[in-house]
C-alpha positions as YAML, in Angstrom:
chain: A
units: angstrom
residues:
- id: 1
  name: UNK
  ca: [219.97, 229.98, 53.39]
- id: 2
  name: UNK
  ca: [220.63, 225.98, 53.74]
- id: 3
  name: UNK
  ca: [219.12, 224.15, 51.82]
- id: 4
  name: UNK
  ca: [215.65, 223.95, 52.80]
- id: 5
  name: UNK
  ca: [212.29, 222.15, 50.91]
- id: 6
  name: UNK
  ca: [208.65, 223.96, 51.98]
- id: 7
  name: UNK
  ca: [205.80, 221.65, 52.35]
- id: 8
  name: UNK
  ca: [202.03, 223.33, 51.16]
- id: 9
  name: UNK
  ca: [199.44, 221.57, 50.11]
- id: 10
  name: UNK
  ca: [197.73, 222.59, 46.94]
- id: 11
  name: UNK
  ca: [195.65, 225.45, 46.65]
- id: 12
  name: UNK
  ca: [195.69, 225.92, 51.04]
- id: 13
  name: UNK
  ca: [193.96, 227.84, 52.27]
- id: 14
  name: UNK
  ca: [192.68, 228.96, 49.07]
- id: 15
  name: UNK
  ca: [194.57, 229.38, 45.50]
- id: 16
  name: UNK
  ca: [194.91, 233.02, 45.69]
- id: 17
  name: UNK
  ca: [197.39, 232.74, 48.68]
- id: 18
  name: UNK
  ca: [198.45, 229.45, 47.91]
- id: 19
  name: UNK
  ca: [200.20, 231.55, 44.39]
- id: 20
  name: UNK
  ca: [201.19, 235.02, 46.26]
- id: 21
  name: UNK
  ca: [203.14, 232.04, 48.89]
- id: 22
  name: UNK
  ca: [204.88, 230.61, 46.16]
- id: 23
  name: UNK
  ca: [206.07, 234.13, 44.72]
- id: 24
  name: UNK
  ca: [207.48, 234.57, 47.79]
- id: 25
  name: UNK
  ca: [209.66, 231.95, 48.30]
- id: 26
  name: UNK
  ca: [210.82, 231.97, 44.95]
- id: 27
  name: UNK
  ca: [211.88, 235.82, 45.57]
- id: 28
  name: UNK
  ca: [213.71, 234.49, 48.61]
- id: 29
  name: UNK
  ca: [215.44, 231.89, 46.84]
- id: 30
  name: UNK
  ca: [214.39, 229.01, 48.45]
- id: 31
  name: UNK
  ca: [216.00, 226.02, 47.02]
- id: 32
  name: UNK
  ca: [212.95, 223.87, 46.84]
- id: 33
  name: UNK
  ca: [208.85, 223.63, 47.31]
- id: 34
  name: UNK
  ca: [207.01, 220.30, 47.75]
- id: 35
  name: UNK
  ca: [203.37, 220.49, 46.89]
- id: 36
  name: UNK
  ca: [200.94, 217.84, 48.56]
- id: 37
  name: UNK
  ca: [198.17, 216.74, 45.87]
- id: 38
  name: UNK
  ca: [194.78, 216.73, 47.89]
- id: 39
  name: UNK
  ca: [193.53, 212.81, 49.27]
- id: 40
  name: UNK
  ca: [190.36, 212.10, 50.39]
- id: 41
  name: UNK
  ca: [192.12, 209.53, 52.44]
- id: 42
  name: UNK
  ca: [195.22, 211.02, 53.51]
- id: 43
  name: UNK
  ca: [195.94, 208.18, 56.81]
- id: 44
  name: UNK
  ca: [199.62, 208.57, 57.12]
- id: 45
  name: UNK
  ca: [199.13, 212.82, 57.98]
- id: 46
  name: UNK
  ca: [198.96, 214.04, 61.41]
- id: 47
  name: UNK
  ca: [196.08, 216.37, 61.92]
- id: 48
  name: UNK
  ca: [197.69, 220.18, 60.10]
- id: 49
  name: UNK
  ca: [197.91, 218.65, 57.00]
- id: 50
  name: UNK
  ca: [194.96, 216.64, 57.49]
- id: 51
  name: UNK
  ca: [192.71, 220.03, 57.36]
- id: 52
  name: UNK
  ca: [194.69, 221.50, 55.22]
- id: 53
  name: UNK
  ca: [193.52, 218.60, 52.19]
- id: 54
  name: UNK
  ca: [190.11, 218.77, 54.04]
- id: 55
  name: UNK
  ca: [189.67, 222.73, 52.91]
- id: 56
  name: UNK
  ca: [190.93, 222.43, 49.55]
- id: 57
  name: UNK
  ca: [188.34, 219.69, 48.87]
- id: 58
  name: UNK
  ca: [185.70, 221.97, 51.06]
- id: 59
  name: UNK
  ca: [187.00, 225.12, 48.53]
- id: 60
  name: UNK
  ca: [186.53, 223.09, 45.42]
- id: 61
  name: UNK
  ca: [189.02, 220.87, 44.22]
- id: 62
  name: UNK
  ca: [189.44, 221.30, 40.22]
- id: 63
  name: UNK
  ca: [191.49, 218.23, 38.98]
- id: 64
  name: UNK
  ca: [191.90, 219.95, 35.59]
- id: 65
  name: UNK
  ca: [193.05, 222.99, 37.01]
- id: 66
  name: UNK
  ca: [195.39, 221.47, 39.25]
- id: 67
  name: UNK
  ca: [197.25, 219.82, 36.54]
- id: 68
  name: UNK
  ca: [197.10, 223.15, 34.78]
- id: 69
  name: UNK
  ca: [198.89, 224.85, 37.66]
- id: 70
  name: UNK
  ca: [202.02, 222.27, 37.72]
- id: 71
  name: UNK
  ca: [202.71, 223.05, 34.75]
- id: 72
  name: UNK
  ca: [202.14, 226.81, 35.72]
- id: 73
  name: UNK
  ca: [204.15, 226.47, 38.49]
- id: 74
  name: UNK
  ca: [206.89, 224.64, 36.49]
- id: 75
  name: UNK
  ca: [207.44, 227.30, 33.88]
- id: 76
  name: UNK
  ca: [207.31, 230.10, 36.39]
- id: 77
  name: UNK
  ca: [209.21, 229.96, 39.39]
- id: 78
  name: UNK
  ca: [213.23, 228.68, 39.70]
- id: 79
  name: UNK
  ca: [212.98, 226.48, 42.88]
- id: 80
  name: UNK
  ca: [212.87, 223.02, 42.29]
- id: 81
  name: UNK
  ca: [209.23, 221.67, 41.97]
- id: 82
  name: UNK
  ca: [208.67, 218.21, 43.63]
- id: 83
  name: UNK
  ca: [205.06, 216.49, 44.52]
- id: 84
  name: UNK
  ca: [204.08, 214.60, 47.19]
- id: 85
  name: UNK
  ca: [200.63, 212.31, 47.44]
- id: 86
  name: UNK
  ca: [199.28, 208.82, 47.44]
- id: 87
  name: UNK
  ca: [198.78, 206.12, 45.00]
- id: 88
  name: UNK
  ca: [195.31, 206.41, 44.25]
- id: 89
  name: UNK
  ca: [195.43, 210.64, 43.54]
- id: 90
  name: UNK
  ca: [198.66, 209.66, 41.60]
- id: 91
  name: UNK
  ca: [196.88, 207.23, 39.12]
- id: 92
  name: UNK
  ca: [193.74, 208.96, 39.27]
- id: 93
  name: UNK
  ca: [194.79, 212.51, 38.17]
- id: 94
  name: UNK
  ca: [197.39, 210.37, 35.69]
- id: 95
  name: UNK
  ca: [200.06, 212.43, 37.15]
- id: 96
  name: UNK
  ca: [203.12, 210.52, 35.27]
- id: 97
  name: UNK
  ca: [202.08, 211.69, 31.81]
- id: 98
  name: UNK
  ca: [203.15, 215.24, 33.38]
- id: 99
  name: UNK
  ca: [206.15, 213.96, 34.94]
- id: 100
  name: UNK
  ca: [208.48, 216.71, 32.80]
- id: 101
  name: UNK
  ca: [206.61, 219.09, 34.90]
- id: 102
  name: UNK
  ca: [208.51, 218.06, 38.32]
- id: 103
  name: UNK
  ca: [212.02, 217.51, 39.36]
- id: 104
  name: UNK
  ca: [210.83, 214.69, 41.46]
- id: 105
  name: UNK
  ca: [207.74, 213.05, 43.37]
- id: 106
  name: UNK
  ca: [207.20, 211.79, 47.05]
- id: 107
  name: UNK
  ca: [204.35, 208.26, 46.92]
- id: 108
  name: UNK
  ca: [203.97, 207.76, 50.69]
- id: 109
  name: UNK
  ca: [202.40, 204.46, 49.89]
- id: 110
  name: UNK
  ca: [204.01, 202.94, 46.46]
- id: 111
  name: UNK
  ca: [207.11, 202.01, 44.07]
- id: 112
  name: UNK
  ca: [208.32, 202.45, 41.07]
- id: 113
  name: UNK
  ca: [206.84, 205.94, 39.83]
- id: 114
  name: UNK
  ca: [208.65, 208.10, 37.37]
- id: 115
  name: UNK
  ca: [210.97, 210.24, 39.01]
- id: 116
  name: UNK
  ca: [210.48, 208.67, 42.52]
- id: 117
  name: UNK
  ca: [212.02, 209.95, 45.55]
- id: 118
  name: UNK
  ca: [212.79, 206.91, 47.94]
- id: 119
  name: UNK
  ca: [211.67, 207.92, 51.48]
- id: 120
  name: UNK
  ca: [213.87, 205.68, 53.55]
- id: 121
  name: UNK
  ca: [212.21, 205.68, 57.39]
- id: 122
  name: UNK
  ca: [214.00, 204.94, 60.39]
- id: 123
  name: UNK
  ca: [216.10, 202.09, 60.87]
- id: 124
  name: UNK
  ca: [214.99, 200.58, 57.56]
- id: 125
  name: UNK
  ca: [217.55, 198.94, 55.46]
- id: 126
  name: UNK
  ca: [219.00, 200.63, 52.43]
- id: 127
  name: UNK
  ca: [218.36, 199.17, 49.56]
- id: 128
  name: UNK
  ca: [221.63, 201.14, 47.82]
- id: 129
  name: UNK
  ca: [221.63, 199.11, 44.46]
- id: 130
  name: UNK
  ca: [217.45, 199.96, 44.00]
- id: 131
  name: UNK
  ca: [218.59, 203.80, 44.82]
- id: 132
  name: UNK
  ca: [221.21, 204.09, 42.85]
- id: 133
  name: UNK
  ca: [219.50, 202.74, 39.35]
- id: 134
  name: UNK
  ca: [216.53, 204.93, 40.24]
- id: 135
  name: UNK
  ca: [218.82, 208.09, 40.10]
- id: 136
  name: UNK
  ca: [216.94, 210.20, 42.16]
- id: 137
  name: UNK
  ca: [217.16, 213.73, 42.57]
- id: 138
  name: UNK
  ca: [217.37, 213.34, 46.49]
- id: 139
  name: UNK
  ca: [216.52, 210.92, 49.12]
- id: 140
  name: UNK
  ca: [213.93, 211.68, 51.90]
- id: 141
  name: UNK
  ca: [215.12, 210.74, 55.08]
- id: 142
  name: UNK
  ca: [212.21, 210.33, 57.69]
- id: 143
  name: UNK
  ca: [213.87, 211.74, 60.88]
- id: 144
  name: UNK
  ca: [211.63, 209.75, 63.33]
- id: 145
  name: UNK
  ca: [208.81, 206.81, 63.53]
- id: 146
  name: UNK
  ca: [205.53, 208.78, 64.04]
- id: 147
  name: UNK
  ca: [202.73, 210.79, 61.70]
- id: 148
  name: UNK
  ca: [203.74, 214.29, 59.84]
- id: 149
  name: UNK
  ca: [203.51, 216.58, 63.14]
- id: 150
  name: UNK
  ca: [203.60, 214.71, 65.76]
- id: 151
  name: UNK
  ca: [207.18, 215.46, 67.04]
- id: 152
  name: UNK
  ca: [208.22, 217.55, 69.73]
- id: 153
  name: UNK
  ca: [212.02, 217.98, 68.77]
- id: 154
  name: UNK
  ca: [213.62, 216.06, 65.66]
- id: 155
  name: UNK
  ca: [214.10, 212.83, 66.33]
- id: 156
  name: UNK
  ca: [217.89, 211.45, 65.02]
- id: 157
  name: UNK
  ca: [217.06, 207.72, 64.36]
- id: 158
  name: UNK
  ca: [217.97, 208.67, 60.55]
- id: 159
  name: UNK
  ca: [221.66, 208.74, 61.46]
- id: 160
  name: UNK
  ca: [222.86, 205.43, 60.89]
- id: 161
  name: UNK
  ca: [220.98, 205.67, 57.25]
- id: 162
  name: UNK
  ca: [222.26, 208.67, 56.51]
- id: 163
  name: UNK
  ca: [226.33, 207.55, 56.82]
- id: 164
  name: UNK
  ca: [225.58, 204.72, 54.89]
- id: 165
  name: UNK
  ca: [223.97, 206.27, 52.32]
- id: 166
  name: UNK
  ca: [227.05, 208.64, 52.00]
- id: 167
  name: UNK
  ca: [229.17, 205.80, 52.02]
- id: 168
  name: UNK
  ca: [227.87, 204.24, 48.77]
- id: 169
  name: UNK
  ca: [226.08, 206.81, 47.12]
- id: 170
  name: UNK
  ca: [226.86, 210.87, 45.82]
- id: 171
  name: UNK
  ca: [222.86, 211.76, 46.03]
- id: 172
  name: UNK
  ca: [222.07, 214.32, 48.11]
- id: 173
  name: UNK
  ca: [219.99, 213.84, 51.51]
- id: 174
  name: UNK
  ca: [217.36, 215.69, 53.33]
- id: 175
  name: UNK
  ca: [215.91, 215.11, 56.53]
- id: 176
  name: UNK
  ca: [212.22, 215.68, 56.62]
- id: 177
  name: UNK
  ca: [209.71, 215.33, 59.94]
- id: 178
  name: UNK
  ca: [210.00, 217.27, 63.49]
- id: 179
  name: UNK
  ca: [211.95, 220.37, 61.86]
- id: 180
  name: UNK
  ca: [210.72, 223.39, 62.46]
- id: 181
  name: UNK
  ca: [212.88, 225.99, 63.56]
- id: 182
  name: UNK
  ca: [216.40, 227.84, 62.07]
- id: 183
  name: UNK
  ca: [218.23, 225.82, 65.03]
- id: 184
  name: UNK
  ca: [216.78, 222.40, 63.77]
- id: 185
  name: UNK
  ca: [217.60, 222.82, 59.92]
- id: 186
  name: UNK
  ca: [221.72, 223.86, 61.17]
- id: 187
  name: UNK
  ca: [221.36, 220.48, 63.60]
- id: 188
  name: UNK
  ca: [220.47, 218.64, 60.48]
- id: 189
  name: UNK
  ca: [222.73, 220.57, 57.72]
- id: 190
  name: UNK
  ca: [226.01, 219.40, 61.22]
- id: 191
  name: UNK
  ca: [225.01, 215.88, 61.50]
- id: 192
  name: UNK
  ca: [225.89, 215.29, 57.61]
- id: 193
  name: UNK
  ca: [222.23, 216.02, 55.79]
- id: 194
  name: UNK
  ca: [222.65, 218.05, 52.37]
- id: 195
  name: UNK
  ca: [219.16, 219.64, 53.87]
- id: 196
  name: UNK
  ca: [215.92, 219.61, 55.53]
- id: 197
  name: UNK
  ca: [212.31, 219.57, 54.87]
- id: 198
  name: UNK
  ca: [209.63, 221.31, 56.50]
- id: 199
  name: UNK
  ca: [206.16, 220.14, 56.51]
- id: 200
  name: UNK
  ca: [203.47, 220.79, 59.10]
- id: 201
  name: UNK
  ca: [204.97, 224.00, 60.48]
- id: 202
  name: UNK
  ca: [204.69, 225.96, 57.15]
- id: 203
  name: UNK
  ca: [201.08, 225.01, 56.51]
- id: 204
  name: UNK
  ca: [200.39, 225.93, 59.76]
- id: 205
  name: UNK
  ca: [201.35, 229.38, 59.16]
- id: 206
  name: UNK
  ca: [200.23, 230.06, 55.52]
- id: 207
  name: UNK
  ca: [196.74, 231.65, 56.21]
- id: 208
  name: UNK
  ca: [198.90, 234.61, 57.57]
- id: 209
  name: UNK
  ca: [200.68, 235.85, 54.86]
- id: 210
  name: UNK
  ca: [202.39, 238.07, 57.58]
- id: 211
  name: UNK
  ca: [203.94, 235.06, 59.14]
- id: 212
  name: UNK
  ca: [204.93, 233.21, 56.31]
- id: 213
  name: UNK
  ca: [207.17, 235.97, 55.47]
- id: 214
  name: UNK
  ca: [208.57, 236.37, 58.93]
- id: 215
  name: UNK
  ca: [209.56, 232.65, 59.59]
- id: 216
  name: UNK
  ca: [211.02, 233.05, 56.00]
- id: 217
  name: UNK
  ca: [212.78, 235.52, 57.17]
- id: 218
  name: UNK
  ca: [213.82, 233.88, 60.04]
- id: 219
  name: UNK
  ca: [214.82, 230.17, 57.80]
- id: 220
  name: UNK
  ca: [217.29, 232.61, 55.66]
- id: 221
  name: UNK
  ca: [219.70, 233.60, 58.99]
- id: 222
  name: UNK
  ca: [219.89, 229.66, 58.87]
- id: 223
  name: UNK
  ca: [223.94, 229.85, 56.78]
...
């Protein structure tokens, strides 16, 4: 399998699943799983990850066991464990003094966090230099101007980005929003990406554990 990042928000649908999901794509060796910490205010998410956050806080958000579960999560499975969320969940759950419980963590909204993966949107200038002395463990590439969802086909206004990153810097580069199928993760792996990231799709498909495994399935013909 390429190398491909899973999107799920935290405990969705429910935390049973949301554990049996993540035992299954460490068994299938995916290379990395990006867990969304619940917002109350989540603006920049199109409408599948909107609900999703919605549920968990319908369910009963626990912030204690959350933070209790990263660190479950990072002692149990081999993929590499990043986080995604917004400023205010970050500060307010005091997620940094956990930070050696994550290889990495997405702020859609804010700097300068420990362990910071720059998302770099479309024809936004690289700031190399600010990259580079960050030392990341990848870079995010937004494929396309528009909400988490709301594409029809991947969008390729990353491009340019993406060949200058690789002409300055050896950090590796996924390619996240509009992917969704084994074709669009070998488009992105042929136009120079080290990988892709898939959001919306999965957590549309996660309250069927059936499906989950078949598009897993399907991801791992991706060479």
């Amino acid at each position: 399998m390429n190398k491909i990042i899973l999107f799920l928000t935290y405990a969705y649908p429910n935390r049973e699943k949301f554990f049996k999901i993540l035992d299954m794509l460490d068994k299938n060796n995916v290379y990395g799983v990006e867990i969304g910490i619940p917002s109350r205010n989540p603006y920049l998410d199109g409408e599948i990850i909107k609900k999703a956050t919605e549920k968990v806080y319908i369910n009963g958000f626990n912030e204690d066991e959350f933070i209790s579960d990263i660190k479950r999560i990072y002692n149990r499975y081999n993929f590499k464990k990043y986080l995604m969320g917004y400023d205010t969940e970050i500060k307010e759950y005091r997620i940094k003094k956990i930070s050696k419980y994550y290889d990495g963590i997405i702020v859609v909204d804010s700097l300068n966090n420990i362990k910071q993966i720059p998302l770099v949107k479309p024809n936004e200038k690289v700031n190399i230099e600010k990259i580079k002395n960050g030392n990341p463990d990848f870079i995010y590439l937004i494929s396309g101007e528009g909400k988490t969802g709301s594409f029809q086909k991947t969008p390729n206004q990353y491009l340019e980005n993406l060949r200058t990153i690789k002409e300055h810097l050896d950090i590796p580069c996924f390619i996240g929003f509009g992917i969704t199928t084994k074709s669009d993760v070998e488009n992105i792996i042929s136009s120079g990406a080290d990988g892709a990231i898939i959001g919306s799709k999965f957590v549309s498909l996660v309250d069927d554990l059936g499906k989950v495994r078949e598009y897993i399935i399907e991801l791992k013909g991706s060479k």
